[in-house]
C-alpha positions, 0 to 999 in steps of 0.5 A, a space after each residue: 500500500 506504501 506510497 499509493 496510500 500517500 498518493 491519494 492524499 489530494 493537493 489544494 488545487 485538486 480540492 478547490 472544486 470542492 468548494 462552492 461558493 465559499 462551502 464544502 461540498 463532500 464528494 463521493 467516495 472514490 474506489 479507484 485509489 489504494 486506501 484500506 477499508 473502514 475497520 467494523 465493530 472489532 477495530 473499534 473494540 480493540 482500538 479502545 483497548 490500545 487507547 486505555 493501555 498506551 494511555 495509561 503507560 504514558 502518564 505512568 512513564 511521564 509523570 516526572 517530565 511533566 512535572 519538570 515541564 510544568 515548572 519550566 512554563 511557570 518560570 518562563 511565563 506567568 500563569 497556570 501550566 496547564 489548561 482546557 480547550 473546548 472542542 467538539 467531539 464524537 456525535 457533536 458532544 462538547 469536550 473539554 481537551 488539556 494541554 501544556 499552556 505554550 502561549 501567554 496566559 491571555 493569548 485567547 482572551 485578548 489575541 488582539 494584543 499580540 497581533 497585526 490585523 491581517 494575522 488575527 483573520 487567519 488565525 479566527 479562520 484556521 485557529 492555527 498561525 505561523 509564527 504566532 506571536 503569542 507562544 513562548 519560548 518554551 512553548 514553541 519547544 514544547 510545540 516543535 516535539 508535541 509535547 504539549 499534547 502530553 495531557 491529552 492522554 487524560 482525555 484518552 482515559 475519559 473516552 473523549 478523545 482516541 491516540 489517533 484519529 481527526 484533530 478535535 476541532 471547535 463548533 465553528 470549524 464543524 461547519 467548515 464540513 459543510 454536508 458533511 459535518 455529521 459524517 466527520 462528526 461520527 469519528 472520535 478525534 484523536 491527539 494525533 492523525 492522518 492531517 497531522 503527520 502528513 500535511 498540518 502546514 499545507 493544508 487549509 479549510 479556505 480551499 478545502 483541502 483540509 476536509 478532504 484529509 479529515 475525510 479521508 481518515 472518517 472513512 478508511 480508518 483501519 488497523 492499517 491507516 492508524 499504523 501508518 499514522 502512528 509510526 509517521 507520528 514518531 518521524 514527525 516529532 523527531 524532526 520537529 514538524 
C-alpha cells in the first residue's frame, strides 16, 4: 500500500472544486485509489483497548517530565501550566481537551494584543498561525516535539478523545464540513492523525483541502491507516514538524 496510500492524499488545487461558493461540498467516495477499508465493530473494540493501555503507560512513564515541564512554563511565563480547550467531539458532544499552556496566559482572551490585523483573520479562520506571536519560548519547544499534547492522554482515559484519529476541532470549524459535518462528526478525534503527520502546514479549510484529509481518515480508518499514522507520528516529532 506504501506510497499509493500517500498518493491519494489530494493537493489544494485538486480540492478547490470542492468548494462552492465559499462551502464544502463532500464528494463521493472514490474506489479507484489504494486506501484500506473502514475497520467494523472489532477495530473499534480493540482500538479502545490500545487507547486505555498506551494511555495509561504514558502518564505512568511521564509523570516526572511533566512535572519538570510544568515548572519550566511557570518560570518562563506567568500563569497556570496547564489548561482546557473546548472542542467538539464524537456525535457533536462538547469536550473539554488539556494541554501544556505554550502561549501567554491571555493569548485567547485578548489575541488582539499580540497581533497585526491581517494575522488575527487567519488565525479566527484556521485557529492555527505561523509564527504566532503569542507562544513562548518554551512553548514553541514544547510545540516543535508535541509535547504539549502530553495531557491529552487524560482525555484518552475519559473516552473523549482516541491516540489517533481527526484533530478535535471547535463548533465553528464543524461547519467548515459543510454536508458533511455529521459524517466527520461520527469519528472520535484523536491527539494525533492522518492531517497531522502528513500535511498540518499545507493544508487549509479556505480551499478545502483540509476536509478532504479529515475525510479521508472518517472513512478508511483501519488497523492499517492508524499504523501508518502512528509510526509517521514518531518521524514527525523527531524532526520537529
Amino acid at each position: 500500500m506504501g506510497e499509493e496510500l500517500g498518493s491519494c492524499v489530494p493537493t489544494a488545487a485538486e480540492s478547490r472544486p470542492y468548494m462552492v461558493n465559499g462551502e464544502f461540498v463532500v464528494p463521493e467516495p472514490r474506489s479507484d485509489i489504494a486506501a484500506p477499508e473502514k475497520g467494523g465493530a472489532f477495530y473499534l473494540a480493540a482500538k479502545r483497548v490500545f487507547d486505555i493501555c498506551f494511555s495509561l503507560a504514558v502518564c505512568v512513564i511521564l509523570a516526572i517530565p511533566v512535572a519538570v515541564i510544568c515548572v519550566a512554563i511557570a518560570i518562563d511565563s506567568p500563569g497556570k501550566p496547564f489548561f482546557r480547550q473546548e472542542r467538539i467531539g464524537l456525535g457533536g458532544k462538547k469536550i473539554r481537551i488539556f494541554k501544556l499552556r505554550t502561549m501567554v496566559a491571555d493569548a485567547h482572551i485578548s489575541p488582539e494584543k499580540y497581533m497585526t490585523p491581517e494575522q488575527l483573520a487567519i488565525w479566527r479562520r484556521e485557529q492555527k498561525l505561523d509564527d504566532d506571536p503569542r507562544i513562548t519560548k518554551i512553548g514553541r519547544f514544547l510545540r516543535n516535539t508535541s509535547l504539549d499534547e502530553l495531557p491529552q492522554f487524560i482525555n484518552v482515559l475519559t473516552g473523549d478523545l482516541s491516540v489517533i484519529g481527526p484533530r478535535p476541532v471547535t463548533l465553528e470549524e464543524t461547519y467548515e464540513f459543510g454536508n458533511a459535518r455529521e459524517e466527520f462528526l461520527s469519528c472520535k478525534p484523536g491527539i494525533t492523525g492522518w492531517w497531522q503527520v502528513i500535511s498540518r502546514n499545507d493544508s487549509t479549510w479556505a480551499d478545502g483541502s483540509r476536509q478532504l484529509i479529515e475525510l479521508f481518515y472518517v472513512r478508511h480508518q483501519s488497523f492499517s491507516l492508524d499504523a501508518r499514522v502512528f509510526v509517521k507520528t514518531f518521524k514527525a516529532m523527531r524532526k520537529g514538524r
